[in-house]
C-alpha positions as CSV (number, residue, x, y, z in Angstrom):
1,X,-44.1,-23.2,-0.5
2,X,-40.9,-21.4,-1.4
3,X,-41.4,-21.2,-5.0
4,X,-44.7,-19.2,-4.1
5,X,-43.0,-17.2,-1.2
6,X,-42.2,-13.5,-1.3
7,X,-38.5,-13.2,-1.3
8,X,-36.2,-11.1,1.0
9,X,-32.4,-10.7,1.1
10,X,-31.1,-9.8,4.8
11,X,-28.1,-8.7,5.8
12,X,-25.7,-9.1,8.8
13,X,-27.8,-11.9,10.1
14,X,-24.7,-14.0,11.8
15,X,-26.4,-12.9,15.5
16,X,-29.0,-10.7,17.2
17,X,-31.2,-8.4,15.3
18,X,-31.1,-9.4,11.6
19,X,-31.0,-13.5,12.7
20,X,-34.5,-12.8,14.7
21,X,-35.8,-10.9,12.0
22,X,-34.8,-13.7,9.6
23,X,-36.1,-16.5,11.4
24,X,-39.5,-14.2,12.3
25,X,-39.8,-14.0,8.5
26,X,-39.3,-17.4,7.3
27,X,-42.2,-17.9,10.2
28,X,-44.1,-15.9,7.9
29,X,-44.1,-17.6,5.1
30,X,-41.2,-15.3,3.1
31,X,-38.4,-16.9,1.4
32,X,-35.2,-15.5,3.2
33,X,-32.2,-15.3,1.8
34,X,-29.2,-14.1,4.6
35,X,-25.5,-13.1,4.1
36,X,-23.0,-13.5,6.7
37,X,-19.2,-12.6,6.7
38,X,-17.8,-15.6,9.0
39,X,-16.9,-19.1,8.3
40,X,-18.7,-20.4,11.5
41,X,-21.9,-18.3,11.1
42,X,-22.4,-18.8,7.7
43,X,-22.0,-23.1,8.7
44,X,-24.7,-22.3,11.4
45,X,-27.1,-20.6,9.1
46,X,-27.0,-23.5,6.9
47,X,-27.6,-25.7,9.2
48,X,-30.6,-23.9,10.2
49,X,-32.3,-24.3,6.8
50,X,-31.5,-21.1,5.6
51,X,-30.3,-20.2,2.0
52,X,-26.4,-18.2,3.4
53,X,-24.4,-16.3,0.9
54,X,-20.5,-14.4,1.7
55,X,-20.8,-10.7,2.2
56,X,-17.6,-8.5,2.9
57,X,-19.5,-5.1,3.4
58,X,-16.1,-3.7,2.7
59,X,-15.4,-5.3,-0.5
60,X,-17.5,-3.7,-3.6
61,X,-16.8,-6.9,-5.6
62,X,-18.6,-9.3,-2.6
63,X,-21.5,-7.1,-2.1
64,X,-21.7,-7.3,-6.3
65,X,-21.1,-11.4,-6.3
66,X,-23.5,-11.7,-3.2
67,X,-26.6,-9.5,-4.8
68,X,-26.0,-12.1,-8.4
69,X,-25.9,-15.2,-6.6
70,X,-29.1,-14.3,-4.4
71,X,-31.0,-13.5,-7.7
72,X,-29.7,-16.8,-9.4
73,X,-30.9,-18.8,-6.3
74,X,-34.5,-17.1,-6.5
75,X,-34.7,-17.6,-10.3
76,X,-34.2,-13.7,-10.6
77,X,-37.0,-13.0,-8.1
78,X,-36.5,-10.5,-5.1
79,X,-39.7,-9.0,-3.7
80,X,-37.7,-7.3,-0.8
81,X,-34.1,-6.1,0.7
82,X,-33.4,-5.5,4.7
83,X,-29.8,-3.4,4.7
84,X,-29.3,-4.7,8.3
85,X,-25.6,-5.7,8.3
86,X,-23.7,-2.9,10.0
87,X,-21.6,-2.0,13.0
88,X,-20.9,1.1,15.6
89,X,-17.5,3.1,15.9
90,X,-17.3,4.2,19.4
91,X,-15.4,7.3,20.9
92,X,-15.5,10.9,20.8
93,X,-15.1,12.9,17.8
94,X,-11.9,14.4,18.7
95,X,-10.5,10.5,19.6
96,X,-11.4,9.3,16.3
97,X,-8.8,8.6,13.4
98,X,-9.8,9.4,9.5
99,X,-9.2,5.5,9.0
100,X,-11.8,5.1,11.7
101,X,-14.5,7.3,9.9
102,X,-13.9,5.9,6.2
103,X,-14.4,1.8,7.7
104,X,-17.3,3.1,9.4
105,X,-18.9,4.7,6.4
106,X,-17.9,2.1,3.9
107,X,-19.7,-0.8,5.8
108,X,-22.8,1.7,7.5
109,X,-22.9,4.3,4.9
110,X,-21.6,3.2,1.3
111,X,-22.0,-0.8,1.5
112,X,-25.9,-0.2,1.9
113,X,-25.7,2.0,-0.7
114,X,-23.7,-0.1,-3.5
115,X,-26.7,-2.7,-2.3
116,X,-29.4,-0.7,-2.8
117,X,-28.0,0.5,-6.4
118,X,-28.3,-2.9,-7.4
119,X,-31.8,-4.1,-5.9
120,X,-33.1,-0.8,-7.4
121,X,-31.9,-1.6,-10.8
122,X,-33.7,-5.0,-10.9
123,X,-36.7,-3.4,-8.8
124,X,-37.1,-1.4,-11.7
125,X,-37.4,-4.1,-14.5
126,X,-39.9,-6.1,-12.3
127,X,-41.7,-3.5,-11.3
128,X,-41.8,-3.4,-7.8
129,X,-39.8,-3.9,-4.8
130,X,-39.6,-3.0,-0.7
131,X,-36.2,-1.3,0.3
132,X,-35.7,-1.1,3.9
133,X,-32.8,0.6,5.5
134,X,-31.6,0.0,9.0
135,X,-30.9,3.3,10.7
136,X,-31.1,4.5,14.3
137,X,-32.6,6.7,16.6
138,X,-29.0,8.3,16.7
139,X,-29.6,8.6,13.2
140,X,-31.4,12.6,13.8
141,X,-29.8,12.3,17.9
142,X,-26.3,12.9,18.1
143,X,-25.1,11.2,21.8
144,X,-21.6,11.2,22.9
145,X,-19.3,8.7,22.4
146,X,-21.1,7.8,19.1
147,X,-20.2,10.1,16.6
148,X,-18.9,8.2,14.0
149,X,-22.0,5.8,14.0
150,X,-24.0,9.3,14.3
151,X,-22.7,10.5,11.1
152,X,-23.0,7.4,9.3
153,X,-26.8,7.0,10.6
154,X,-27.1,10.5,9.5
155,X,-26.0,10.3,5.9
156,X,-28.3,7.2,5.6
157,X,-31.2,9.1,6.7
158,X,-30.5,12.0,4.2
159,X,-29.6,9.9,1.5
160,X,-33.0,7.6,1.8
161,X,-34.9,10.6,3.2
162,X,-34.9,11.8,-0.6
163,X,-35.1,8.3,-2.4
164,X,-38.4,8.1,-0.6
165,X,-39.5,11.2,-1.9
166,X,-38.3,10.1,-5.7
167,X,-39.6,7.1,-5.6
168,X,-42.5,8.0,-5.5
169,X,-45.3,7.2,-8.1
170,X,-44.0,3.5,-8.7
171,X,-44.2,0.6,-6.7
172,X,-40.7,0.4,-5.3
173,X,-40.5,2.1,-1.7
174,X,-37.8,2.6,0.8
175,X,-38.0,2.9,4.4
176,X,-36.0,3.5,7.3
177,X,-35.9,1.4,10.7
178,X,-35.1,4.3,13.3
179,X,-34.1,1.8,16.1
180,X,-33.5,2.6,19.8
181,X,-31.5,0.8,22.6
182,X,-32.5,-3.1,21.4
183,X,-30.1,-5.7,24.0
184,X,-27.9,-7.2,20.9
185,X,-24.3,-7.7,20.2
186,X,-23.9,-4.4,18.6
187,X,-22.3,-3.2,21.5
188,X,-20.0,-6.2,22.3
189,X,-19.0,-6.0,18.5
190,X,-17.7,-2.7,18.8
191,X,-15.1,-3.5,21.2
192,X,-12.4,-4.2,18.8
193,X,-13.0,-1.5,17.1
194,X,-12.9,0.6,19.5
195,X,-9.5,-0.7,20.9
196,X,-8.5,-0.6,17.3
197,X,-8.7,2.8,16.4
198,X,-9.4,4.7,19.8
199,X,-5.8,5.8,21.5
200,X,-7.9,5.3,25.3
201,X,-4.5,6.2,27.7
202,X,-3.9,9.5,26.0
203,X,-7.6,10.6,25.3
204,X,-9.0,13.3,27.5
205,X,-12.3,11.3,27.8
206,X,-10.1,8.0,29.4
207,X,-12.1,8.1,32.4
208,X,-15.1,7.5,30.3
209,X,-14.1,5.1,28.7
210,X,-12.5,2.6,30.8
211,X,-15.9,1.6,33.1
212,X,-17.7,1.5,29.5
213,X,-14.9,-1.1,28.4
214,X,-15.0,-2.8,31.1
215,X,-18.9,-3.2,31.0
216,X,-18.4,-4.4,27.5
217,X,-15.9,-6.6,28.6
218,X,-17.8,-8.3,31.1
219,X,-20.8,-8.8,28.4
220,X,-22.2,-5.5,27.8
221,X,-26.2,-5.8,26.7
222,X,-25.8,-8.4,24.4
223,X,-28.8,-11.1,24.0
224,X,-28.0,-14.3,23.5
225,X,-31.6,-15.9,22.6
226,X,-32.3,-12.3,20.1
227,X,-36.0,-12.4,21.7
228,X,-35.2,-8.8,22.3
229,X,-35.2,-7.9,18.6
230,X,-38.7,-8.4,18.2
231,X,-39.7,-5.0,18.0
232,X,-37.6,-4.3,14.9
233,X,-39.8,-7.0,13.1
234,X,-42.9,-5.7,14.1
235,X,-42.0,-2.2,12.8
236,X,-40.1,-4.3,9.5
237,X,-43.3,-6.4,8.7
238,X,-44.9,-3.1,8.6
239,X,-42.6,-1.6,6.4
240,X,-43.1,-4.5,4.2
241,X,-46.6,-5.0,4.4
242,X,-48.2,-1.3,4.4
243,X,-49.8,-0.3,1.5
244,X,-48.6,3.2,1.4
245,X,-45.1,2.8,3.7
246,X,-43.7,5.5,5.6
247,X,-40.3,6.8,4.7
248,X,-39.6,6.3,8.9
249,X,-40.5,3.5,11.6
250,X,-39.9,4.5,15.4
251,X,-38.8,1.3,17.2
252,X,-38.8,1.1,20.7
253,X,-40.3,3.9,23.1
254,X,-36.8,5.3,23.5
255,X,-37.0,6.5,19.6
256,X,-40.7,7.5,20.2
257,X,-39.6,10.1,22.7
258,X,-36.3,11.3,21.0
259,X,-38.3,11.9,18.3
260,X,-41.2,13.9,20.5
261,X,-38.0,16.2,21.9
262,X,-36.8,16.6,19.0
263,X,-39.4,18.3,17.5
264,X,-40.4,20.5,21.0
265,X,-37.4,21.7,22.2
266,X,-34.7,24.1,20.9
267,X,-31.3,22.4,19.9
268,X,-29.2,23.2,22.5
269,X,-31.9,21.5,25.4
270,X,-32.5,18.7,22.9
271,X,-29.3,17.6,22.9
272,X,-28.6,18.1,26.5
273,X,-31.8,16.0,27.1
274,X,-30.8,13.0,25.1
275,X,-27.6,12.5,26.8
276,X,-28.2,13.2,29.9
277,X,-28.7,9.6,30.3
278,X,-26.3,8.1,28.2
């Protein structure tokens, strides 16, 4: 079966979102090919069945050495490419460093790019491929707290927004995941970074903060069995399947509505809307 599989490369699959959407596609029949940074989750993906290669997001050379080795492993087939791996800065804009912003761009913002550069370039000798990008619904909705992520979302959307458009008239596509609040370990994975980078006892948003830490602390949203990702496949086997793909996927009702706001209501009450719950 696998040497008459479609093949996919996913990224960031050592937990929640992009493990579900590997195992979901392997379910179906693709060929899936995952990365993972850690010792221990790249052991556990193997001994799941799955074919596990390194990837440093931060590290040009690994993103370069992972792309190769995937495309030896598949005989120099690669039908498709899910930028999943990523991770979210927290704090508010005033709060957060320059060293802050440039990690969260290189592994949100550039990594996915340096990826995409080379699935493009063999896209384009085969003569077709699926890109798909993993962006946000605070990729066009700028909440508090988030802005680094924000920005990074942003760029992506921007960036893609108008490979889309050149893409067209050839049979490589790219599309975007716009993702809402999905229970995951996003949240729990920012932590570090946020104690990392954000100075929380001298920051005039310390009150905020603290409850927020200590929420994440005690567990956050994060879901263990990654059941909760399954609306990010439904919208990604779209993305991959469609005959003529959309440049953008809405997941979750959240994203649905943002979106709906978004387009009624002047700036200022949009962006009072979105965060009045967050």
């Amino acid at each position: 079966m696998v040497g008459n599989s479609r093949t996919i490369l996913v990224t960031g699959c050592s937990s929640g979102i992009g493990a579900h959407c590997a195992k979901r596609l392997r379910e179906d029949g693709w060929r899936v090919l995952v990365t993972a940074r850690k010792e221990a989750d790249i052991a556990r993906l193997k001994a799941e069945g799955f074919e596990v290669f390194y990837l440093e997001c931060r590290d040009p050379a690994s993103i370069k050495t992972c792309f190769n080795a995937a495309l030896k492993a598949t005989g120099g087939k690669l039908d498709a490419i899910f930028n999943n791996a990523g991770y979210s800065q927290a704090g508010a804009v005033e709060d957060i460093p320059i060293e802050a912003l440039r990690e969260q761009f290189e592994v949100n913002f550039f990594s996915v790019h340096a990826m995409t550069l080379l699935a493009v370039k063999h896209m384009r000798a085969q003569g077709y491929g699926r890109i798909i990008q993993h962006s946000s619904v605070l990729g066009f909705c700028p909440m508090i707290l988030r802005g680094a992520y924000n920005a990074s979302k942003y760029a992506l959307e921007g960036l893609y927004g108008t490979m889309y458009t050149e893409l067209q008239g050839c049979d490589i596509h790219v599309s975007l995941l716009q993702t809402g609040p999905i229970p995951s370990n996003v949240a729990i994975n920012a932590l570090p970074y946020l104690r990392k980078y954000i100075d929380v006892e001298n920051s005039h948003y310390q009150e905020i903060y603290r409850p927020r830490i200590a929420e994440l602390e005690a567990g956050g949203t994060a879901d263990t069995t990654g059941t909760g990702a399954e609306p990010v496949y439904i919208k990604l086997k779209r993305a991959l399947n469609d005959k003529s793909p959309r440049p953008q996927y809405f997941v979750t009702r959240q994203t649905h509505l943002a979106g709906m706001l978004k387009r009624l209501l002047p700036s200022r009450l949009f962006f009072k809307a979105i965060n009045y719950w967050s």
